[in-house]
ROZA-663231 format. One record per atom (N, C-alpha, C): x negated, y, z negated; residue in three letters. Coordinates in steps of 0.001 Angstrom, whole numbers, plus 500000, padded with zeros to 6 digits. Example, Ala and Ser with C-alpha at 12.3 -4.5 7.8 and 13.67 -1.06 7.14 Angstrom:
486810494310492200ALA/487700495500492200ALA/486800496700492200ALA/487150497750492920SER/486330498940492860SER/487100500030492130SER/
***
This chain:
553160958822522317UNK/552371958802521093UNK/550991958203521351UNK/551126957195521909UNK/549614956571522208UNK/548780957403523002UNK/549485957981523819UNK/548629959416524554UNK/547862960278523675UNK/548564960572522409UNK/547598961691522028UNK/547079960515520408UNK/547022959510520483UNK/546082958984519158UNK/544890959461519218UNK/544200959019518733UNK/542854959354518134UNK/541939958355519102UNK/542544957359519210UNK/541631956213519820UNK/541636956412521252UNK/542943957029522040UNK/542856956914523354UNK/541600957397524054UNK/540862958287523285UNK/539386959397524069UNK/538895958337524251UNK/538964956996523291UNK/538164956012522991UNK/537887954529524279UNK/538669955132525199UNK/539066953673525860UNK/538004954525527375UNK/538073953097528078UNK/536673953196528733UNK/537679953672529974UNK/537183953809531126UNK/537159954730532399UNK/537961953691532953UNK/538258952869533026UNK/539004951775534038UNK/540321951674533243UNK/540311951617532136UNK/541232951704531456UNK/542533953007531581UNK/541377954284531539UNK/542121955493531918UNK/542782954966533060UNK/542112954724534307UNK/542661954590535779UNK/544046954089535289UNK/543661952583534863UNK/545093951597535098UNK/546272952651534344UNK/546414952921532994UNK/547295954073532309UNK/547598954889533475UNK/546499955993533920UNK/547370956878534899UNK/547879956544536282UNK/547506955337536465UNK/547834954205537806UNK/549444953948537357UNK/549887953719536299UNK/551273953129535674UNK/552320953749536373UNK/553322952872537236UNK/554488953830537839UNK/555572953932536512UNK/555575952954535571UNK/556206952870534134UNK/556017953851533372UNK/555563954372533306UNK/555163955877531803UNK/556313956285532200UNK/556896956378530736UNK/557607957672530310UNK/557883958660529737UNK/557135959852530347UNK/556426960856529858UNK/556330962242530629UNK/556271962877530717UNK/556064964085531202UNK/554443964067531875UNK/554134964353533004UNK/552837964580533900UNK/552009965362533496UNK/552793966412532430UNK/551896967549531759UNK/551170966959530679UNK/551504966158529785UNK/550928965101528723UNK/549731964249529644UNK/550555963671530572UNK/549317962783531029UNK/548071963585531530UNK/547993964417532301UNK/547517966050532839UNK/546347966138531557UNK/547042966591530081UNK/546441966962528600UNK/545870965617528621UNK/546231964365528130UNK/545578963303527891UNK/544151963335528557UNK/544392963081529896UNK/543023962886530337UNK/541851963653530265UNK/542918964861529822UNK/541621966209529796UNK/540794965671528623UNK/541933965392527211UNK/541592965006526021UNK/540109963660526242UNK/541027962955526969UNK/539853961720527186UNK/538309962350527936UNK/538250963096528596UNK/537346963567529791UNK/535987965083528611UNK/537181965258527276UNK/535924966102526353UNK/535193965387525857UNK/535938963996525366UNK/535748963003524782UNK/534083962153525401UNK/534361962604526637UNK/533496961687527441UNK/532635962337527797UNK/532316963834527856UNK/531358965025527844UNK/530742964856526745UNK/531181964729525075UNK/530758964259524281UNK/529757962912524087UNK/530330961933524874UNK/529281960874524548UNK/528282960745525695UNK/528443961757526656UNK/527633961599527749UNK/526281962917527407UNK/526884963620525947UNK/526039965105525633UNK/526328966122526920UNK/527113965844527237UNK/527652967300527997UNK/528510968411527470UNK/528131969635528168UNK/529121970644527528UNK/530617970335527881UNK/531599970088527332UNK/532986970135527840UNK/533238971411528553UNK/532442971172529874UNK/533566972902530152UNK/534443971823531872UNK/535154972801532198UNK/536485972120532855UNK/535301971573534350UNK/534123971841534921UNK/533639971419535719UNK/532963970011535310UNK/532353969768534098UNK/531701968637533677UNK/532908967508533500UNK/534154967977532481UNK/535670967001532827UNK/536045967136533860UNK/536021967536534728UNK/536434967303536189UNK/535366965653536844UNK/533948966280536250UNK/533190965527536609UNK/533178964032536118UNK/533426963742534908UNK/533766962500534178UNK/534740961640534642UNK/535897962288535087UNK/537010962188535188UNK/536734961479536607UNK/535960962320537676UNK/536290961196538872UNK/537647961253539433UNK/536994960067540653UNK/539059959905540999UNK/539918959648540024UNK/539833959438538408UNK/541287959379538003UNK/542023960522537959UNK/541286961628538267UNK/542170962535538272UNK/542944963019539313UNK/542816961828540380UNK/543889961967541267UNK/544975960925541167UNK/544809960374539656UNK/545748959763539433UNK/546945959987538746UNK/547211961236538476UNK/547780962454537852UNK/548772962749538724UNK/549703962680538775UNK/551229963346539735UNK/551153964979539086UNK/549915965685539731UNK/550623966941539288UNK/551598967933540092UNK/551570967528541366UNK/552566968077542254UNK/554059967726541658UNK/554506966498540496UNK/555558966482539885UNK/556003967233538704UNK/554792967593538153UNK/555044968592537035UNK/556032969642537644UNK/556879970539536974UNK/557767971484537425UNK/556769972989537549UNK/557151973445538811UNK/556621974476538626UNK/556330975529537695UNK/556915975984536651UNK/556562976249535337UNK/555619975812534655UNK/555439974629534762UNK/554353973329533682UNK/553080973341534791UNK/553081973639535747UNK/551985973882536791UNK/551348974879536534UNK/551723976413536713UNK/551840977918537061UNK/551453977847535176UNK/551576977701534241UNK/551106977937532863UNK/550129977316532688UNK/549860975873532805UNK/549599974403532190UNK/548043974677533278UNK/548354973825534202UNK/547658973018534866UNK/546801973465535572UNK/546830974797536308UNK/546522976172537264UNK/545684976811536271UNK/546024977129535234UNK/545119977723534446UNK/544062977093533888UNK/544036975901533895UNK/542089974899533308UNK/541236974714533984UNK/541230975388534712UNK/539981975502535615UNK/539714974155536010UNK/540306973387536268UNK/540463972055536185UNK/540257971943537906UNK/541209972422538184UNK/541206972448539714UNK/541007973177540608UNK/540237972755541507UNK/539745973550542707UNK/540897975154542909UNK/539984975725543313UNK/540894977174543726UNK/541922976469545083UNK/541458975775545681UNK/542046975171547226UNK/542699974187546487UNK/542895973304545582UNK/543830972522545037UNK/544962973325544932UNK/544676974461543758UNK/545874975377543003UNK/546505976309544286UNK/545667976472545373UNK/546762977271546364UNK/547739975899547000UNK/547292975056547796UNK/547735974013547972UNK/548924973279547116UNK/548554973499545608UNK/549776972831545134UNK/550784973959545038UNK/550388974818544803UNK/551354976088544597UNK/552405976183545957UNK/551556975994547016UNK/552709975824548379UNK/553345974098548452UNK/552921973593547776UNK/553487972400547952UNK/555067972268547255UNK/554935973526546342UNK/556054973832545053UNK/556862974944546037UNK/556448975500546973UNK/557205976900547046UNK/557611976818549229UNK/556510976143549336UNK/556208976694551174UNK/557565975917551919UNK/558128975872552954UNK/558885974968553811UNK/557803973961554561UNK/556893974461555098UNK/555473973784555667UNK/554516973327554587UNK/554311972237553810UNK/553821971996552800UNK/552404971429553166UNK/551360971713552453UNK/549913971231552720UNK/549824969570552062UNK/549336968771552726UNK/548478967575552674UNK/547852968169551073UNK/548263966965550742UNK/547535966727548843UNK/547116965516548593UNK/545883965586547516UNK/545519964534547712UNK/545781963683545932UNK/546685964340545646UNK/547610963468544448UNK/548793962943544866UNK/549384962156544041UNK/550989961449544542UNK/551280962601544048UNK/552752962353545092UNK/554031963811545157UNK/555217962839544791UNK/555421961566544181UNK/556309961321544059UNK/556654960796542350UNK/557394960921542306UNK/557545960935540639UNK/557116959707540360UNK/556834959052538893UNK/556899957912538176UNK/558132957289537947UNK/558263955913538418UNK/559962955321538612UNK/560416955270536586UNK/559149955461535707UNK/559474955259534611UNK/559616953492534179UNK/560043953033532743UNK/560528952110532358UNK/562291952112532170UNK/562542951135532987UNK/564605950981532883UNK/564871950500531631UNK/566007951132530544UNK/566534951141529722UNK/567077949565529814UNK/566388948951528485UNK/566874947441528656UNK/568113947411527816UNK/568927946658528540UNK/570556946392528305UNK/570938944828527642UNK/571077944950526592UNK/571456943248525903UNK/572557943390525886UNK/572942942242526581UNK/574725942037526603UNK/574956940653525534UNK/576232941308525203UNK/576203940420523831UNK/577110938716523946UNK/
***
């Protein structure tokens, strides 16, 4: 929920990092993926840029290698993520074999999931 408020566009660039830095989220990669995009029009906006997917690419910076999109499921990749022009043509072949190849290409996002937050247990 806090992902898609109103205020999150609102929070400054270091802030994004630490959020998509979080091995705790529990959430789907495709949300976080949307979020930042959300945050990155947001920031085309106050910078008077056109939002097109090269200028949010541009805002965005390294947090957007803070994004596990090699964890998204191939489905949520191949619809979602591949299609926003978001990423390099050499990203989207690259991740696409990273999803499909036996010989997988060097990426320069984490490939390993988010450990999430553990279900807290009160014993009575």
């Amino acid at each position: 929920m806090a992902l898609r408020s109103e205020g999150f566009v609102d929070i400054d660039i270091h802030t994004l990092e630490s959020v998509l830095a979080r091995e705790t989220l529990n959430c789907k990669e495709m949300h976080l993926f949307e979020a930042a995009l959300n945050w990155a029009a947001a920031e085309c906006g106050r910078r008077e840029l056109e939002a097109t997917p090269q200028n949010k690419r541009g805002v965005l910076g390294s947090a957007l290698y803070l994004v596990r999109i090699p964890t998204m499921s191939l489905e949520e990749f191949a619809n979602g993520a591949a299609q926003l022009g978001i990423l390099t043509l050499q990203e989207t072949i690259d991740i696409f074999l990273h999803f499909t190849a036996h010989n997988k290409p060097q990426l320069n996002y984490p490939i390993k999931s988010r450990a999430g937050l553990k279900p807290q247990v009160h014993k009575l």
